[in-house]
C-alpha positions in Angstrom: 0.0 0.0 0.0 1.5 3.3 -1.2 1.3 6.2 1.5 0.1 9.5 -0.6 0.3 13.0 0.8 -2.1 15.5 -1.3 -0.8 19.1 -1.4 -3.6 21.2 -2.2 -7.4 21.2 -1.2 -9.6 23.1 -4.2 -11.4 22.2 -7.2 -8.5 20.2 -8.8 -7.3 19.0 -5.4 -11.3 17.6 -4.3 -11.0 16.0 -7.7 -7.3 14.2 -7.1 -9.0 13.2 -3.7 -11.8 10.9 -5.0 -10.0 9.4 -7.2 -7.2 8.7 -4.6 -9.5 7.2 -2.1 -11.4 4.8 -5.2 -7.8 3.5 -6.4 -6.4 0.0 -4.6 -2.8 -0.1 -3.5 -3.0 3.8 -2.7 -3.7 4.9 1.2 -4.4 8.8 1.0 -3.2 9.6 4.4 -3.3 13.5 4.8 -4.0 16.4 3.0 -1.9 19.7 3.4 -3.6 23.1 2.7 -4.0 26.3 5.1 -7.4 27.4 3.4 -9.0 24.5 2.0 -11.9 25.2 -0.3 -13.2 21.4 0.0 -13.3 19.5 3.3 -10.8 16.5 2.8 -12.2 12.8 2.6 -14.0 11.6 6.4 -10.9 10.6 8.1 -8.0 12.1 6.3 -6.3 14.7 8.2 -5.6 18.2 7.1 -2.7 20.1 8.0 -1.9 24.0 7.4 1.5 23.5 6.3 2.5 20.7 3.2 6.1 21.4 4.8 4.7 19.9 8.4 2.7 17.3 6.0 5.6 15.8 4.8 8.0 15.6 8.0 4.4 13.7 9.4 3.5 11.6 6.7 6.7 10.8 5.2 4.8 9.9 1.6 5.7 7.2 -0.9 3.9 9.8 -3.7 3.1 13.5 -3.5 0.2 14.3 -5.5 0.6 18.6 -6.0 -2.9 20.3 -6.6 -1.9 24.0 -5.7 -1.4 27.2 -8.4 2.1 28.0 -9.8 2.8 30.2 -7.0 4.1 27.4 -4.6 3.1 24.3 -6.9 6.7 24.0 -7.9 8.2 24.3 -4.8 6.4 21.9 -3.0 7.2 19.4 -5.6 10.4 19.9 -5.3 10.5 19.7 -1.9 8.6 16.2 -1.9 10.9 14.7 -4.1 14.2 15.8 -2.6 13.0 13.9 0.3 12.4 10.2 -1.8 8.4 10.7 -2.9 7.2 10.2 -6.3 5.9 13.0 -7.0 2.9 13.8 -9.8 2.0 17.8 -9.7 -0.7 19.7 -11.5 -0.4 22.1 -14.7 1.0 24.1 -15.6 3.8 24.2 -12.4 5.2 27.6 -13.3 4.2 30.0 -16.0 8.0 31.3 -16.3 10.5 28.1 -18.5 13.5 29.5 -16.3 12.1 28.4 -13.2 12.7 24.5 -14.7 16.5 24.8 -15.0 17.4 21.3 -14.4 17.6 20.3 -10.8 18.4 17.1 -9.7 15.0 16.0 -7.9 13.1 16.9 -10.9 13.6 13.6 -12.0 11.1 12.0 -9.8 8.4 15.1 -10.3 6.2 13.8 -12.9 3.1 15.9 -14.7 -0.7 15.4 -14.0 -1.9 14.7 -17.6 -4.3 12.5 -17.4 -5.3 12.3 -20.7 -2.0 10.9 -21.6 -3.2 8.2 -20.9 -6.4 8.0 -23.5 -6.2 4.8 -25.5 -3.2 4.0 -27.4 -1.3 6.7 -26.6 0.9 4.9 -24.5 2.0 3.4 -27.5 2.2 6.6 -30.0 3.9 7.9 -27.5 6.9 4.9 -27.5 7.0 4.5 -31.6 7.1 8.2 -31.6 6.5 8.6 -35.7 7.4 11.2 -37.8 5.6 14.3 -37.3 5.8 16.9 -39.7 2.8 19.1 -38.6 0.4 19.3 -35.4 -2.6 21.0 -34.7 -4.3 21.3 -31.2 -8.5 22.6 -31.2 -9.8 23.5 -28.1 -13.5 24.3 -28.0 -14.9 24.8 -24.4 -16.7 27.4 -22.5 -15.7 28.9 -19.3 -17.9 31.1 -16.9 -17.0 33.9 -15.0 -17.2 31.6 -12.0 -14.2 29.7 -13.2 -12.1 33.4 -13.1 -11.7 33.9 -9.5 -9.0 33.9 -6.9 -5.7 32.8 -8.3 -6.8 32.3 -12.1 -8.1 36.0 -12.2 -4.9 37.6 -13.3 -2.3 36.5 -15.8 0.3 36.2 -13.6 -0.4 34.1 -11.2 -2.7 31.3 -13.5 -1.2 32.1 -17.3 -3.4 31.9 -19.9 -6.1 29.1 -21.8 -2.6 27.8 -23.3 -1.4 27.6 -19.7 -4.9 26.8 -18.1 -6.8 25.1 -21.3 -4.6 23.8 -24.5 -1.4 22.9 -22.5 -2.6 19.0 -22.6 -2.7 19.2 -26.1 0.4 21.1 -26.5 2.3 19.2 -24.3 1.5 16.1 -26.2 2.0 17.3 -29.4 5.3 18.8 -28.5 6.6 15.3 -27.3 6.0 13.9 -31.0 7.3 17.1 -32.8 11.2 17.0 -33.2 12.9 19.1 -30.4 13.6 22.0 -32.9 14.1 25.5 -32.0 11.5 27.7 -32.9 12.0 30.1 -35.9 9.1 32.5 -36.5 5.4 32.4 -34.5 2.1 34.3 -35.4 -0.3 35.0 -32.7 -3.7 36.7 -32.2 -5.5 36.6 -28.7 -8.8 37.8 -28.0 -10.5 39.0 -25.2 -14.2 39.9 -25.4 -15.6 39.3 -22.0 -12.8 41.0 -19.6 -13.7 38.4 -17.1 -9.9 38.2 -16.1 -6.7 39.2 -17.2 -6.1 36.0 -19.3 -7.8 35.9 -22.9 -11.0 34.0 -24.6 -9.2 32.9 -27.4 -5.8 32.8 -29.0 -4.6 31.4 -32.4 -0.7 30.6 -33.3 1.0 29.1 -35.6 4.9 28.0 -34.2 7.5 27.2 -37.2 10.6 25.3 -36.2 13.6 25.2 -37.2 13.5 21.7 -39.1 10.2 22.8 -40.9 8.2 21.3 -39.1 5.0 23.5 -37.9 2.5 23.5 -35.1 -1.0 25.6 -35.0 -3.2 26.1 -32.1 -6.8 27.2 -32.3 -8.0 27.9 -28.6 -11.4 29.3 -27.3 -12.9 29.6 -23.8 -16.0 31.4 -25.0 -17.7 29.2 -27.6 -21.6 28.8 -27.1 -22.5 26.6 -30.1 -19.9 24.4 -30.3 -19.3 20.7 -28.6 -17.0 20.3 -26.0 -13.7 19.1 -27.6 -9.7 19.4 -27.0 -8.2 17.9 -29.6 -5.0 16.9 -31.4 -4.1 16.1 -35.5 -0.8 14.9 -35.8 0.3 14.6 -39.8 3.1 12.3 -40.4 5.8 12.1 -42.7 4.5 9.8 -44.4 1.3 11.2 -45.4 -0.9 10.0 -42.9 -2.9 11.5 -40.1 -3.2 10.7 -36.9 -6.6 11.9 -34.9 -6.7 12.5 -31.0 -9.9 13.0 -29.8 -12.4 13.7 -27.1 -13.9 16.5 -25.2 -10.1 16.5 -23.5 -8.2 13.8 -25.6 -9.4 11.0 -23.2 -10.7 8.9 -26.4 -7.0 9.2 -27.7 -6.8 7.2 -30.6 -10.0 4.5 -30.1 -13.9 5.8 -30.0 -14.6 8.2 -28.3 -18.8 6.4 -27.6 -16.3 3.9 -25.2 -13.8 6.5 -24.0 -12.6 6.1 -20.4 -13.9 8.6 -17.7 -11.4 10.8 -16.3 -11.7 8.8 -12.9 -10.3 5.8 -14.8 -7.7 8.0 -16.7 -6.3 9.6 -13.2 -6.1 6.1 -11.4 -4.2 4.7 -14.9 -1.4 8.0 -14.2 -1.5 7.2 -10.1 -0.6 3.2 -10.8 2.1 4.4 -13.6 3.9 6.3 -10.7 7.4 4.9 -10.6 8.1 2.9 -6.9 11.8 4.5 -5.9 14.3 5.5 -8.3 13.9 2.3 -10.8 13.4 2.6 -14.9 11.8 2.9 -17.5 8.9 4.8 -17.3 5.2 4.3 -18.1 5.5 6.0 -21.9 2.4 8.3 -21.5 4.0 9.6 -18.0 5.0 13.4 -18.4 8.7 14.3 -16.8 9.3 17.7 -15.5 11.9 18.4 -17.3 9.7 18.1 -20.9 7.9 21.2 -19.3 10.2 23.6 -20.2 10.1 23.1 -23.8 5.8 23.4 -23.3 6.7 26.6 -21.5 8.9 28.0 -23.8 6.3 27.7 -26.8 3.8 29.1 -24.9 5.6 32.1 -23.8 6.9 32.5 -27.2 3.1 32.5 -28.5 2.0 34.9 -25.8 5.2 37.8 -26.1 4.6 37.8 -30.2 0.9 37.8 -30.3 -1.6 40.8 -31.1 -4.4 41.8 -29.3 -7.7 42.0 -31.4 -10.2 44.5 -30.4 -14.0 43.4 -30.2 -14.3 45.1 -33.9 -12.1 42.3 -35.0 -9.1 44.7 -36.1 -5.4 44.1 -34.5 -3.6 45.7 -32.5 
């Protein structure tokens, strides 16, 4: 039975904490945060501190469910002392925070949808791709902007918030080539919070190879979708899809719930230090590359003004 702190007590957190107490071989036996927003499972402490948590518990995994303010600390610190450690999106909005340190090694992550059907092996025959494009159609209410995710800089954008599952996985089968031109356009309509409703890019690397994002927050008559075309070099096209990727490459009528997709990424946590990893697990490390097309997209874009004309 694996011992499993969880750092963080709000809507992702409440989420992480079902699934922890439905998933055998997992024992979910605290839960760190000084203002929770959702009372922790009947019978699992709650501490103030997640540094008191983890002197107390002393984890086998560290499941981090707190903004990028202190997300990235905490995982840090969880891992330097021997957990496995599987932290929420998007970490940190800034790719110089990830300079490679050696506990990052053992911080893996949380994308769940990674493990959608036959990723796991897409992921592991990693194919050619010469172009990617990630859709994201989804509608956010001003609810959903509040606290931490009301200003830019403390919750990023809907490519930090929103596409970054799509982006992250696309970015894993796109050669690691430097980026040589990116156009941008973000939107923002509704002023509901710093961040934007929609953005469009289109990243060009270095080897030719091209990635395009079309992302909204705001759509009203469109179905729920996030997903990924990948178009190989060999003509073909490769479809992930689902309202977030969780029908991967099989149909999405039988897709898995995410329930079923976050116990699959809590049982694919490495015990200690040993190797190789589950293919469809996301290292720390791969962040930075994420991060860096993100804020690449975001410091070239142009605003667009309600009358549609740039600025």
């Amino acid at each position: 039975m694996r011992r499993v702190l969880l750092i963080g007590s709000g809507e992702v957190g409440a989420k992480h904490a079902e699934a922890l107490t439905r998933t055998e071989g997992v024992d979910l036996v605290g839960v760190a945060d000084p203002s929770p927003v959702v009372t922790p499972p009947a019978g699992v402490p709650l501490l103030a501190r997640w540094e008191t948590a983890l002197d107390r518990f002393a984890p086998d995994v560290v499941v981090v469910a707190t903004p990028p303010g202190t997300a990235l600390a905490a995982a840090r610190a969880a891992a330097r002392g021997g957990a496995a450690v599987l932290v929420e999106k998007p970490v940190t909005l800034d790719p110089a925070d990830l300079t490679a340190a050696p506990e990052d090694e053992r911080i893996f992550v949380a994308f769940q949808p990674h493990f959608a059907p036959g990723l796991a092996g897409l992921l592991d025959q990693k194919p050619t791709v010469r172009r990617a494009a990630v859709t994201l159609e989804c509608r956010r209410d001003r609810a959903y902007y509040r606290t931490w995710r009301t200003r830019y800089a403390t919750a990023g954008g809907v490519l930090h918030q929103q596409a970054i599952h799509g982006l992250a996985l696309a970015l894993r089968l796109l050669p690691p080539s430097p980026i040589t031109s990116c156009t941008a356009q973000v939107h923002r309509e509704r002023r509901w919070a710093e961040s934007e409703d929609r953005i469009t890019a289109t990243v060009t690397f270095e080897d030719g190879t091209v990635l395009t994002v079309n992302a909204r927050v705001d759509s009203t008559d469109q179905p729920r979708r996030h997903e990924l075309t990948l178009h190989l070099d060999d003509g073909q096209q490769v479809h992930v899809r689902g309202r977030n990727l969780e029908a991967g490459l099989g149909d999405p009528l039988s897709a898995p719930g995410d329930l079923e997709l976050r116990q699959a990424m809590y049982r694919a946590l490495p015990a200690g230090d040993a190797g190789p990893y589950h293919p469809s697990l996301f290292p720390l490390p791969q962040l930075r590359r994420t991060l860096e097309v993100i804020d690449h997209a975001y410091r070239t874009a142009r605003n667009v003004s309600e009358s549609g004309t740039a600025a």
